[in-house]
C-alpha angles and dihedrals in degrees: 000000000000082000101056096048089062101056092054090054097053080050097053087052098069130061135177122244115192117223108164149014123209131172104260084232090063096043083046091058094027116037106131091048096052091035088057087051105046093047087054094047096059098050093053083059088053108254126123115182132103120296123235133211123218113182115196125158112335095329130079111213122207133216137183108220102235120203116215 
């Protein structure tokens, strides 16, 4: 059960932030460019965790992972 807690509260410390949108076809062709600017466009924003990629429908979605 303690275990379990923590890991809950390791969950509640970090939070998405979206900061882009692309057409899965493009970040198919094209990952390691948009990959290089999304990552630098978080960090101009000041963040400076991992991005993450949601795909639904035809669109991937990317988040930077925040810490709180």
């Amino acid at each position: 059960m303690l275990k379990n807690m923590k890991i809950l509260k390791e969950q509640e410390k970090e939070r998405l932030f979206r900061i882009g949108v692309e057409r899965v076809k493009k970040f198919d062709e094209d990952f390691d460019e948009l990959y290089d600017k999304y990552k630098a466009k978080a960090k101009e924003k000041g963040f400076e965790g991992e991005l993450k990629f949601v795909t639904e429908k035809s669109k991937v979605i990317i988040y930077v992972t925040i810490f709180l």
